[in-house]
VEXDREN-2710 file (C-alpha; in Angstrom, 1 decimal):
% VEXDREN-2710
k/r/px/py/pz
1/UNK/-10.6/22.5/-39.5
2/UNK/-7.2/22.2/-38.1
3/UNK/-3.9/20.1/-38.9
4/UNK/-4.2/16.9/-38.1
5/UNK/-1.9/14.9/-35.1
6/UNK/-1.1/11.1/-35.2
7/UNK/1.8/9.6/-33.7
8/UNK/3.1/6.4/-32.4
9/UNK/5.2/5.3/-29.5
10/UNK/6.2/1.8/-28.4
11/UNK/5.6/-0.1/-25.7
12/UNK/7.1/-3.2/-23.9
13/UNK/5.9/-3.4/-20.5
14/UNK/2.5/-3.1/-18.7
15/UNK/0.6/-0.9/-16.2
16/UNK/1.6/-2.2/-13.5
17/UNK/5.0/-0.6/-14.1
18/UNK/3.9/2.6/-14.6
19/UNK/4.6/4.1/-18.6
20/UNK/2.0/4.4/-21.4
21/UNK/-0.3/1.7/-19.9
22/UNK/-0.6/3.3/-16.5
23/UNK/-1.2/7.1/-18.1
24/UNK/-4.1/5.3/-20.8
25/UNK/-5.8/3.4/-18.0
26/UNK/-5.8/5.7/-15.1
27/UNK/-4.5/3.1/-13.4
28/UNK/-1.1/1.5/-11.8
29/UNK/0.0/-1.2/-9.4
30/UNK/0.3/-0.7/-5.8
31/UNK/2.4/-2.7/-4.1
32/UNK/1.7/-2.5/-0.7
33/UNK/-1.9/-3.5/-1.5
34/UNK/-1.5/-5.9/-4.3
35/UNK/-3.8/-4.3/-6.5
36/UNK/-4.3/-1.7/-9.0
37/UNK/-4.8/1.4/-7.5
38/UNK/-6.0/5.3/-9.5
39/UNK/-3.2/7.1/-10.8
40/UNK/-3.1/10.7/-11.6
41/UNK/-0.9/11.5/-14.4
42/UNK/0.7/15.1/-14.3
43/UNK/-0.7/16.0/-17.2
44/UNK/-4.3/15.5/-16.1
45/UNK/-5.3/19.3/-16.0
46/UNK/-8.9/18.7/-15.4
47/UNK/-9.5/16.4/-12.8
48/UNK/-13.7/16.9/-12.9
49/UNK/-13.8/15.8/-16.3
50/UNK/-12.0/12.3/-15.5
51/UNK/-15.2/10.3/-15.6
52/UNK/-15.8/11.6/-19.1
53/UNK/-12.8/9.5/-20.5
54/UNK/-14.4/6.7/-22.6
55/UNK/-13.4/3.1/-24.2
56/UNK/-14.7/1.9/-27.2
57/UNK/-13.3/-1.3/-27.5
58/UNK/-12.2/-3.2/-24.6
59/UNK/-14.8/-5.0/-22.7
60/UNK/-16.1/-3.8/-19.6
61/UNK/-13.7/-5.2/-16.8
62/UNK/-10.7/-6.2/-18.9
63/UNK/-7.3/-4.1/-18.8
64/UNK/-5.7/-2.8/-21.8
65/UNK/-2.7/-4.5/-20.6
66/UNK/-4.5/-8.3/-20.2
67/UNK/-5.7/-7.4/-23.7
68/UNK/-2.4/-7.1/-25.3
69/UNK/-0.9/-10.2/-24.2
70/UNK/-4.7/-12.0/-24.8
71/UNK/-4.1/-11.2/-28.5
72/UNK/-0.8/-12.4/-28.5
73/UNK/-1.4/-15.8/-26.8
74/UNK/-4.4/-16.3/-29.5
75/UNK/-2.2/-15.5/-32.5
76/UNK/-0.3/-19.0/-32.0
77/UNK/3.4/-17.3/-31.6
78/UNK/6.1/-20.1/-32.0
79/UNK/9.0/-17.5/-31.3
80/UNK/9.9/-17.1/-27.9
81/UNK/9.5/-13.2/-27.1
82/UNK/12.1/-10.9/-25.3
83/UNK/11.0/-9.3/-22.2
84/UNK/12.3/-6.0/-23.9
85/UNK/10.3/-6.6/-27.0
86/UNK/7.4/-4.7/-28.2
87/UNK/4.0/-5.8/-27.7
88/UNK/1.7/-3.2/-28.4
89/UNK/1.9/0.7/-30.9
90/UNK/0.3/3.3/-29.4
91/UNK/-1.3/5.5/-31.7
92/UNK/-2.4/9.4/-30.8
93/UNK/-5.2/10.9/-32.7
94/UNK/-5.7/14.7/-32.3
95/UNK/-5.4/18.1/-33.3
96/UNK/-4.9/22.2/-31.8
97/UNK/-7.2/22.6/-28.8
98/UNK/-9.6/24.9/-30.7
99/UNK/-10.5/22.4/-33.3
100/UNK/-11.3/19.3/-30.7
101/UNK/-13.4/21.8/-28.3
102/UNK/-15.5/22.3/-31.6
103/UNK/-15.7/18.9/-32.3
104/UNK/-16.6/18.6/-28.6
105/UNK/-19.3/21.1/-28.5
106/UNK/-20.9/19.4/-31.4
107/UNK/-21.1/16.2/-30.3
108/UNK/-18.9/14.5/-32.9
109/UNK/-16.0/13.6/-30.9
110/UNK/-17.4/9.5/-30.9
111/UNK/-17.6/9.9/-35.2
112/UNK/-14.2/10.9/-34.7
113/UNK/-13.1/8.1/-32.7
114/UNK/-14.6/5.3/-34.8
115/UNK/-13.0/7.0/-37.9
116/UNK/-9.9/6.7/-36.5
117/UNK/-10.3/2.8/-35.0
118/UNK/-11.4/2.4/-38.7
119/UNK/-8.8/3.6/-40.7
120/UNK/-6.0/1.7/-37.9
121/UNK/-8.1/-1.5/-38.7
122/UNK/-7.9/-0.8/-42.2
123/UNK/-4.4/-0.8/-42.5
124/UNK/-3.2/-3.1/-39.3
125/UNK/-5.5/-5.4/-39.3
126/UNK/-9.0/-5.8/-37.3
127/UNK/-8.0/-8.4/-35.4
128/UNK/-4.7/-6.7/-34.1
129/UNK/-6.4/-3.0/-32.7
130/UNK/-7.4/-4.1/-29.3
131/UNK/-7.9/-1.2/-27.5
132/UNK/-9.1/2.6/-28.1
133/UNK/-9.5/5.3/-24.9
134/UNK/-10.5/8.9/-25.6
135/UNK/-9.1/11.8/-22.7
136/UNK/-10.8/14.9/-22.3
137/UNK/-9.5/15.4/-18.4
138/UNK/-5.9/16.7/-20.4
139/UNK/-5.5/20.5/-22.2
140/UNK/-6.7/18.7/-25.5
141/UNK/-9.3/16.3/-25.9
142/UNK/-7.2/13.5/-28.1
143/UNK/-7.7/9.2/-28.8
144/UNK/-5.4/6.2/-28.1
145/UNK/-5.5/3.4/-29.7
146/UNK/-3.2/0.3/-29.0
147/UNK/-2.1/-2.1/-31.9
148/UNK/-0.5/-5.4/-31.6
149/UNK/2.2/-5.6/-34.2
150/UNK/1.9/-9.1/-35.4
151/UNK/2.4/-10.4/-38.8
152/UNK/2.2/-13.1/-41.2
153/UNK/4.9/-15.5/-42.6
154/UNK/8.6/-15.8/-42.0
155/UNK/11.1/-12.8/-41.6
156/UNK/12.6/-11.5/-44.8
157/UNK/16.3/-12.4/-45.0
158/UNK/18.7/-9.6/-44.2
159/UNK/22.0/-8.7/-46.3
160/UNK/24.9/-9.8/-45.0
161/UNK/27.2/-6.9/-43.6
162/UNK/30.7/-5.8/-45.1
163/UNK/32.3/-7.9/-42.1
164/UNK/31.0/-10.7/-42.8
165/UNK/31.5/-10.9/-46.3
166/UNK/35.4/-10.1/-45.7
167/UNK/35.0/-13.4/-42.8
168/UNK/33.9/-15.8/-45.3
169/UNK/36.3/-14.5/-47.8
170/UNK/34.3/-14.4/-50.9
171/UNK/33.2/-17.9/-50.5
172/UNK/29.0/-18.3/-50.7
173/UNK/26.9/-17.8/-47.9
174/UNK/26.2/-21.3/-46.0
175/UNK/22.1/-22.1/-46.1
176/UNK/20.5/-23.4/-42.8
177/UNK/17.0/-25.2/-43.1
178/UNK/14.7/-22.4/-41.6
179/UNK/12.2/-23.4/-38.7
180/UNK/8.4/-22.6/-40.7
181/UNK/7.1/-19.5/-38.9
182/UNK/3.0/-18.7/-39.2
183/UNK/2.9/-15.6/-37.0
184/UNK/5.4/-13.3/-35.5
185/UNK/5.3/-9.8/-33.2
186/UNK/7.3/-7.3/-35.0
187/UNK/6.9/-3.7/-34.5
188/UNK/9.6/-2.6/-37.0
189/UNK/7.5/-4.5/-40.3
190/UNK/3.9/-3.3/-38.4
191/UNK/5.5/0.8/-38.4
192/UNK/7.8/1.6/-40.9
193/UNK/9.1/5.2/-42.0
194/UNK/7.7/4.2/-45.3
195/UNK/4.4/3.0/-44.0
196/UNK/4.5/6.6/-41.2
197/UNK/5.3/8.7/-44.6
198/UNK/2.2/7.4/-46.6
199/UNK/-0.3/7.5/-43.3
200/UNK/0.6/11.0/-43.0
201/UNK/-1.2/11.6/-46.8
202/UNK/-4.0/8.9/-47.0
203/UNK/-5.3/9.6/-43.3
204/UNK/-6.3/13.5/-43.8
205/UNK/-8.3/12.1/-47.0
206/UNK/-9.8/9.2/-44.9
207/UNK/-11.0/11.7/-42.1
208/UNK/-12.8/14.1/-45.5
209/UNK/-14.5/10.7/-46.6
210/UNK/-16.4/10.9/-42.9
211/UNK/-16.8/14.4/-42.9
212/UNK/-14.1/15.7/-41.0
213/UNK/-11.9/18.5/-43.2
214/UNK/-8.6/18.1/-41.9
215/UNK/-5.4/18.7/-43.2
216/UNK/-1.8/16.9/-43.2
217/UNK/1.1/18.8/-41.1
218/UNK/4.2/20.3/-42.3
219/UNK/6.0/17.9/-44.8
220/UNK/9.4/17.6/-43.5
221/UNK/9.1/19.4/-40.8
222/UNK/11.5/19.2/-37.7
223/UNK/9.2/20.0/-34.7
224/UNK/9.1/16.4/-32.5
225/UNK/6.1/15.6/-30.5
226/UNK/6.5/16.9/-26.7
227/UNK/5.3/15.2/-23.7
228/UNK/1.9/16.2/-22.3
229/UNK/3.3/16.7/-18.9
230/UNK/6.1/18.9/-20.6
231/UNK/3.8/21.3/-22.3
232/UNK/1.6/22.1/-19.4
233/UNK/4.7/22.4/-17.1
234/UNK/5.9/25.0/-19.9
235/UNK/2.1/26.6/-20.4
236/UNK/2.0/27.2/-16.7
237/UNK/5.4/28.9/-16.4
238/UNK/4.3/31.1/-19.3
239/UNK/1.1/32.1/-17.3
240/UNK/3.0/32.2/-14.3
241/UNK/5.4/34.6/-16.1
242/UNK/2.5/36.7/-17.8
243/UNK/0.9/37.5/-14.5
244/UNK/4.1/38.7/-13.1
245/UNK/4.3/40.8/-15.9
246/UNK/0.9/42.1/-15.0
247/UNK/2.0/43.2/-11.7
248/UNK/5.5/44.6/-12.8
249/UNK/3.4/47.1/-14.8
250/UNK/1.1/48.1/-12.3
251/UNK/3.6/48.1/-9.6
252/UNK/5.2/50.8/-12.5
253/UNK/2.4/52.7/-12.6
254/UNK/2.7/53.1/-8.9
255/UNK/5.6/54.2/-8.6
256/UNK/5.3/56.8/-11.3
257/UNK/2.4/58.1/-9.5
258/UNK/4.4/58.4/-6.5
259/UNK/6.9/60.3/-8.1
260/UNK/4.4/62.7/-9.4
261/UNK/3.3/63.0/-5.9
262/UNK/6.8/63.8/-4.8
263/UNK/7.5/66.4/-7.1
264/UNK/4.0/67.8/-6.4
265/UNK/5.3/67.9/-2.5
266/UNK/8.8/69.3/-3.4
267/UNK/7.5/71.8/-5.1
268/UNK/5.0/73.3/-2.3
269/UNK/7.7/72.8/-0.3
270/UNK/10.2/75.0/-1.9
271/UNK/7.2/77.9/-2.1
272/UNK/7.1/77.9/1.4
273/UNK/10.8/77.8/2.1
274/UNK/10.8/81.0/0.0
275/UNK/8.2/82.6/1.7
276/UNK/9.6/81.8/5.3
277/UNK/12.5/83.7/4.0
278/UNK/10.9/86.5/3.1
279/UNK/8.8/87.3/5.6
280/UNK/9.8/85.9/9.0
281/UNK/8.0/87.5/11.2
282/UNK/5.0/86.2/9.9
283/UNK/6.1/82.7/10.2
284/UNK/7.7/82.8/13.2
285/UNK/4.1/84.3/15.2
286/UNK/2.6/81.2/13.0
287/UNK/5.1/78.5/14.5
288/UNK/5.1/79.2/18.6
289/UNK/1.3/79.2/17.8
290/UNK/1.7/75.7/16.5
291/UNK/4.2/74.9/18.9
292/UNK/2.1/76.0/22.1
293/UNK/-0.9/73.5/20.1
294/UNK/0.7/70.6/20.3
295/UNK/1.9/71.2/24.0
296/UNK/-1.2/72.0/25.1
297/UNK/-2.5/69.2/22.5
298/UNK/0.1/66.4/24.4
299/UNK/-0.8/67.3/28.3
300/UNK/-4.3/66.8/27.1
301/UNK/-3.6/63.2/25.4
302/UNK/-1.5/62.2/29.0
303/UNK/-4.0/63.3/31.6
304/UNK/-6.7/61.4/29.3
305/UNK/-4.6/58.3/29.4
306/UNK/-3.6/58.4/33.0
307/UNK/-7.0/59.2/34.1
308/UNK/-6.1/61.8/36.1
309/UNK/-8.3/64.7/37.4
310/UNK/-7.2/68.6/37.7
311/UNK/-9.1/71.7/38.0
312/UNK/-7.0/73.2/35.7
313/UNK/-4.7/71.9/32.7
314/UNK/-1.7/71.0/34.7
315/UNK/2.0/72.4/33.5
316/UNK/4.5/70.6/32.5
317/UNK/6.6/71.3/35.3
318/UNK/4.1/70.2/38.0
319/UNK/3.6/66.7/35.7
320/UNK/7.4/66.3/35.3
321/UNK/7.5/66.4/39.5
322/UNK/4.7/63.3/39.5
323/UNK/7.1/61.6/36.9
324/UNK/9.8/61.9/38.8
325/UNK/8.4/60.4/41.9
326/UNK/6.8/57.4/39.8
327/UNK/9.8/56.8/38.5
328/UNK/12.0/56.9/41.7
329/UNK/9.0/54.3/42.9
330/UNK/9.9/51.8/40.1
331/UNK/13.9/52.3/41.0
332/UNK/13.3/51.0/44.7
333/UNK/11.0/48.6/43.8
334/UNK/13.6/47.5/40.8
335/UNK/16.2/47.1/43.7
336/UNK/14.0/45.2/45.8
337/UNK/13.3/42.7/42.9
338/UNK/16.8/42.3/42.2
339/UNK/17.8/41.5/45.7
340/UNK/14.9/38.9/46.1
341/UNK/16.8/37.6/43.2
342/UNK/19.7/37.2/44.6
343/UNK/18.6/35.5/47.9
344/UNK/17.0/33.1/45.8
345/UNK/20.4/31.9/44.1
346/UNK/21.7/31.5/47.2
347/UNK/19.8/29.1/48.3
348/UNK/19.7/27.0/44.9
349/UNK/23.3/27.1/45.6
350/UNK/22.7/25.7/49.4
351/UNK/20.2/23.0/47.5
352/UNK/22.8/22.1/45.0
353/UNK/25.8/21.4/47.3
354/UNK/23.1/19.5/49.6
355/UNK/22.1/17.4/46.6
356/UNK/25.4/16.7/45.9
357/UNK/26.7/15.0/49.2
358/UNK/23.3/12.9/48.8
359/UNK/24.5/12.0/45.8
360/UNK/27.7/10.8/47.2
361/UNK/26.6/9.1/49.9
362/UNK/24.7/7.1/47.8
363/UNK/27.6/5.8/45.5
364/UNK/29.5/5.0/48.9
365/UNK/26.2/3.1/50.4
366/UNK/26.1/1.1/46.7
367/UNK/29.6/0.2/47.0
368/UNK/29.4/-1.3/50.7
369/UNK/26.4/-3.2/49.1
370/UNK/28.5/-4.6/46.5
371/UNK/31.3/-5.7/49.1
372/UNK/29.1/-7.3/51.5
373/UNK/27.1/-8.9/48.4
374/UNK/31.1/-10.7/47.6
375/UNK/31.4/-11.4/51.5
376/UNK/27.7/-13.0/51.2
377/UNK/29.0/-15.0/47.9
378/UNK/32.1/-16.4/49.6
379/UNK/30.1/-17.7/52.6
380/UNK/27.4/-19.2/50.7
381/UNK/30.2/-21.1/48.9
382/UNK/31.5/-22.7/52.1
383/UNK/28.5/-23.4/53.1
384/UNK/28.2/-25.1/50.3
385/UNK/31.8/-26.8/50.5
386/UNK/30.7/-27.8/54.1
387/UNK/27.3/-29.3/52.6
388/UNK/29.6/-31.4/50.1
389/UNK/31.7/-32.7/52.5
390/UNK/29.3/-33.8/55.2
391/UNK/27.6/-35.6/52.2
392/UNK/31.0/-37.4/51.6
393/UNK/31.2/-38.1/55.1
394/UNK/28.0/-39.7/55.4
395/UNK/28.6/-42.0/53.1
396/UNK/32.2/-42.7/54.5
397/UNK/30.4/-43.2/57.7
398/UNK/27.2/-45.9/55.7
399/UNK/30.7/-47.5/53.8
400/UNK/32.7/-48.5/57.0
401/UNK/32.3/-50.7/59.6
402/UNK/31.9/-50.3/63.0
403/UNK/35.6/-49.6/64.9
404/UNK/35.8/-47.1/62.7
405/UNK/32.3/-45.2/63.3
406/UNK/33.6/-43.4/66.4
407/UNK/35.8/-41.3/64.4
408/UNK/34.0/-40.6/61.7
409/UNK/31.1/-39.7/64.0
410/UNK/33.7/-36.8/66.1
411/UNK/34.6/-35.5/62.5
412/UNK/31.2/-35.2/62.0
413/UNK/30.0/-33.7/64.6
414/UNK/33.0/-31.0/64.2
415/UNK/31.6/-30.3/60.6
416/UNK/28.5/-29.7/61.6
417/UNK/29.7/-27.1/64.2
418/UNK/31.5/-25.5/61.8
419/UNK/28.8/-25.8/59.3
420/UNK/26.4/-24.4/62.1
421/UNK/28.0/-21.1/62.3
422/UNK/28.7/-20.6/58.2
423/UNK/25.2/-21.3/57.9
424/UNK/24.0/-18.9/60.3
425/UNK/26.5/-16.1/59.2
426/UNK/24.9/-16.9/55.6
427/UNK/21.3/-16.7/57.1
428/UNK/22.2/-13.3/58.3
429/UNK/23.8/-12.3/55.1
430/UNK/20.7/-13.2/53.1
431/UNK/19.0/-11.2/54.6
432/UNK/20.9/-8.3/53.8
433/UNK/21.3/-9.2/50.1
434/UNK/18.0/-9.1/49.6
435/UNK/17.7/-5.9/50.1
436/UNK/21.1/-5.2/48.0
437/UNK/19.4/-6.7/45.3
438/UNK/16.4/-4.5/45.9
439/UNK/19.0/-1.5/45.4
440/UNK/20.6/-3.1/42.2
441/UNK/17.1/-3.6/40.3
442/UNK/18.0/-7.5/41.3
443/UNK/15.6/-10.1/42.7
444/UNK/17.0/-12.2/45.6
445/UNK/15.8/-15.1/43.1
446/UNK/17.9/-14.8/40.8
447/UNK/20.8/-13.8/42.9
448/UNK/20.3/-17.3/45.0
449/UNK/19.8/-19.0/41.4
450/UNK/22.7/-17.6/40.1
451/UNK/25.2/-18.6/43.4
452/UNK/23.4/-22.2/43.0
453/UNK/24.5/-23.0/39.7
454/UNK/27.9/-21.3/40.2
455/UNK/28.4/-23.6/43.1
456/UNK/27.5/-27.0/41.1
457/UNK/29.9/-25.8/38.3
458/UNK/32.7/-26.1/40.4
459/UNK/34.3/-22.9/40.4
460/UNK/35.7/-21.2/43.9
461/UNK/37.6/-18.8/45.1
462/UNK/37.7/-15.8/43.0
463/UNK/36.8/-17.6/40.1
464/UNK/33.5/-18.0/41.3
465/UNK/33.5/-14.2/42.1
466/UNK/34.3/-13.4/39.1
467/UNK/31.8/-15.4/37.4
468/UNK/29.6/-13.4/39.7
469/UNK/31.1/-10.1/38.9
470/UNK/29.8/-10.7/35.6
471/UNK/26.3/-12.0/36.8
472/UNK/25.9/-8.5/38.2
473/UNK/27.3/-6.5/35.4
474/UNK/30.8/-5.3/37.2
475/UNK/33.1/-6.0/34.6
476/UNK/35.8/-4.2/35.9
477/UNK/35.4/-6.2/39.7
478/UNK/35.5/-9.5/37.4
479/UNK/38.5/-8.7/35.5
480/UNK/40.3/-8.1/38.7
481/UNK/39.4/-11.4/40.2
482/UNK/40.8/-13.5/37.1
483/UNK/43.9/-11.5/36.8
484/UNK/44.4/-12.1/40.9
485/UNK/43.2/-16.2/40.0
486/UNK/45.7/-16.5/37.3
487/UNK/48.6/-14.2/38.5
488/UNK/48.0/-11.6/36.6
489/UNK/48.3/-11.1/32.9
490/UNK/45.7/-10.5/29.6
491/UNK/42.5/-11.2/31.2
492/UNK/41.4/-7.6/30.8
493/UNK/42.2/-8.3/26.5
494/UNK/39.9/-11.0/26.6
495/UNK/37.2/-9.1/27.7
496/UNK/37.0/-6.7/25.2
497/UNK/34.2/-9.0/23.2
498/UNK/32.0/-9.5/26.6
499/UNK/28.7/-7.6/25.3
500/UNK/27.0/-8.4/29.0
501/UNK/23.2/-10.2/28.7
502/UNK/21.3/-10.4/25.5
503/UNK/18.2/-9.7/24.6
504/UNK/15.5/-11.9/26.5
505/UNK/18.1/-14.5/27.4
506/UNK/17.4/-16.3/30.6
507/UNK/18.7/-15.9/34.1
508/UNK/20.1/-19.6/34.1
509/UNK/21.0/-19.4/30.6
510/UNK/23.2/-16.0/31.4
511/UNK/25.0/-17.1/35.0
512/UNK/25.7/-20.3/32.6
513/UNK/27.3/-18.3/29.8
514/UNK/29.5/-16.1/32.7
515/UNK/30.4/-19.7/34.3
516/UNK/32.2/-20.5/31.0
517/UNK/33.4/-17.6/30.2
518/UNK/35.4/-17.5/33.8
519/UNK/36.3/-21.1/32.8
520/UNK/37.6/-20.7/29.1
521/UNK/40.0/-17.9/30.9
522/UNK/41.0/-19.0/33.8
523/UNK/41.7/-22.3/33.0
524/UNK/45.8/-23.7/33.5
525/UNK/48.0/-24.0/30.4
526/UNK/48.5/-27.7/29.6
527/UNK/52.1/-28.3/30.5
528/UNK/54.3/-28.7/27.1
529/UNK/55.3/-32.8/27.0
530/UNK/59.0/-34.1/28.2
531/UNK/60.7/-36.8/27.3
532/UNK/61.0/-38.6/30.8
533/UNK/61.9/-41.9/31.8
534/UNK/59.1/-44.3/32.7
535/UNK/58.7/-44.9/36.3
536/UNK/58.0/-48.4/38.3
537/UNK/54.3/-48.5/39.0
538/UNK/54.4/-50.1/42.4
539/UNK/51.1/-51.9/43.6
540/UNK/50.1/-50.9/47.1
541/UNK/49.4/-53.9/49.7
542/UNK/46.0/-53.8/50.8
END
């Protein structure tokens, strides 16, 4: 048997945050889906052998984490506990992966596990070991087992520091009636270096009472406990690095057989150089011989890939005359290409300039639609000034009596002359805005609702066309007419905040919002008060 491996770390949260909870249980909180959802830790190395991990304590359906605070709630805890405090040790039992693949292979691995839930019982208390889960998905199999650290009976009273012995000045230390205390959670009493020191002998001797011969570790040694995740990140760069290895040496090995090869070659080469020299003749009969081979050896490769048909094995004379009419073929046809090319940019060019004039013709057609769209505006407002005052008129007309219904009856009648022909230059104007509006991606609906609305707010002049400026999205058209309304001055400033129509805002709600804004600028200056002297209010004789 090996060394023997327990250690403890503490814990203060749960699963759901992730830590020591979420790497025992497989299992971590999602928050997207509100539940707990699988987790993988990265030092799973086995991921087939996950369904193989086991719990010997918990019952089925209960988390170790609703465990841990089930214990706490039952042990009656006065104290009010931090949300940084410790609730729960967590104990690691194992040893080196060849002796816990033996105890594996031979079944034993559950003796194991209750003889370490035993001997944690034994010296923590039954009551407080809640929780034991065996992994055998990691490099080595290995136990937890999760402790509550609570104890009996008050704290023990701490010594007072060198500070505050100097504060009190040698005078005794005052007594304070202590509030009775029954049970407490307090890791540091629970896992002491004291208590770490003596587990580290009585343990090895507790495991050869079941039948397990194991032995303690290194007294005093200084090695520290590495994280799972660590060690295989490390064992993988150390195969990664061995293979690498592997293939240095036999990319090595090839290149020394390659300089072998080499030498070999140099060294037949340099015979023949030598014999070349000394007898020339010889090789020189040898290499036109080899030199009329591979002529003869080409012509036959061309006149098989041109499929081409000769009596006799053309020369390369009568070939290079064929060439040379193929390739004076390809220059005129080249030339022809080239000038079909050129035709063909010509008249992109014709297409282009054409395109353009469109495309000013267009902008001048949109900006006589915007000018007879303010002509329409202006008419439709005396029209509408001509409406009002035939209204007042009519009830002039109901509110006098008759020696004065003649003349009211001739102003009238020259009102509705006059209101006759605005109405019928409107008419015809209409019908022209519509299809303005239609250009503008406007509907003659909300064009008419917006010169209604602008009419009943009292606005006129360029005012009004301002406020219709705005309606349309011409800003700079607006700006013009308030600056010509108020003689000129910092409208333009005061448009710098417009940000034109919000999102989904009504057509009545946005002519509304241009109608103040034209107001809220255009509006007179109150004049500045002067002392004056009062004047005789006169009553006039009826």
């Amino acid at each position: 048997m090996g060394k023997i491996v327990l250690t403890c770390a503490k814990q203060s949260g749960g699963a759901a945050g992730g830590g020591l909870s979420a790497h025992i249980e497989r299992q971590i909180w999602d928050a997207e889906q509100q539940k707990m959802v699988e987790f993988r830790p990265d030092s799973v190395k086995h991921l087939e052998l996950t369904k193989q991990n086991k719990e010997y304590i918990l019952p089925k359906g209960m988390g170790r984490s609703e465990a841990i605070e089930k214990r706490i709630k039952e042990a009656g805890i006065a104290r009010a506990i931090r949300s940084n405090q410790v609730r729960a040790l967590c104990f690691i039992f194992t040893s080196d992966k060849a002796t816990m693949d033996e105890i594996v292979r031979q079944g034993r691995f559950d003796e194991f596990a209750h003889a370490c839930i035993d001997f944690l019982k034994q010296e923590c208390g039954p009551e407080n070991v809640v929780g034991a889960c065996a992994h055998f998905d990691e490099n080595t199999a290995h136990l937890h087992v999760s402790v509550v650290p609570i104890v009996e009976g008050p704290a023990p009273e701490r010594a007072d520091t060198k500070k505050q012995v100097e504060a009190r000045n040698g005078k005794a230390k005052r007594r304070y009636k202590k509030q009775e205390v029954t049970s407490r959670l307090c890791a540091k009493e629970v896992f002491t270096p004291e208590k770490a020191e003596s587990w580290q002998e009585d343990f090895p001797k507790f495991l050869k009472q079941r039948g397990f011969d194991f032995e303690r570790g290194v007294k005093g040694s200084k090695a520290k406990h590495m994280d799972p995740a660590t060690y295989n990140a490390i064992q993988t760069e150390i195969e990664e690095l061995q293979q690498e290895r592997v293939a240095a040496e036999q990319e090595l090995a090839e290149k020394k057989q390659e300089l072998v090869t080499a030498e070999d070659e140099l060294r037949s080469a340099k015979s023949g150089m030598w014999a070349r020299i000394t007898q020339p003749t010889k090789y020189k009969e040898m290499l036109a011989d080899e030199r009329k081979a591979g002529v003869d050896e080409a012509m036959d490769a061309i006149i098989n890939a041109s499929n081409l048909t000769y009596k006799s094995r053309p020369t390369p004379e009568l070939y290079g005359k064929k060439y040379r009419g193929l390739w004076d073929d390809k220059k005129r046809l080249t030339k022809e290409l080239d000038d079909e090319k050129k035709a063909r940019a010509q008249e992109n060019t014709v297409h282009k300039a054409e395109t353009k004039m469109l495309r000013g013709e267009l902008e001048s057609a949109k900006s006589d639609a915007k000018k007879a769209h303010d002509e329409n505006d202006q008419w439709f407002r005396e029209y509408s000034a001509l409406c009002n005052e035939k209204a007042d008129l009519q009830r002039k007309l109901d509110a006098l009596d008759d020696s004065h219904l003649k003349e009211l009856e001739q102003e009238v009648s020259k009102k509705d002359q006059t209101l006759k022909s605005v109405n019928g230059s409107l008419h015809a104007f209409q019908t022209f805005a519509k299809e303005l509006c239609t250009l503008l991606g406007s509907t003659p609906l909300s064009v008419s609702n917006a010169i209604h609305i602008i009419d009943t707010s009292g606005l006129t002049g360029d005012p009004a066309k301002a406020a219709m400026s705005l309606f349309l999205g011409y800003v700079d058209a607006a700006t013009n007419y308030m600056e010509s309304s108020v003689g000129g001055g910092g409208v333009q400033g005061q448009l710098t905040d417009w940000s034109g129509r919000k999102l989904n805002e009504s057509d009545e709600d946005f002519i509304h919002r241009c109608v103040d804004t034209v107001k809220s600028i255009t509006a007179p200056k109150q004049a500045q008060a002067v002392d004056v002297a009062p004047k005789t209010a006169y009553r006039r004789k009826r």
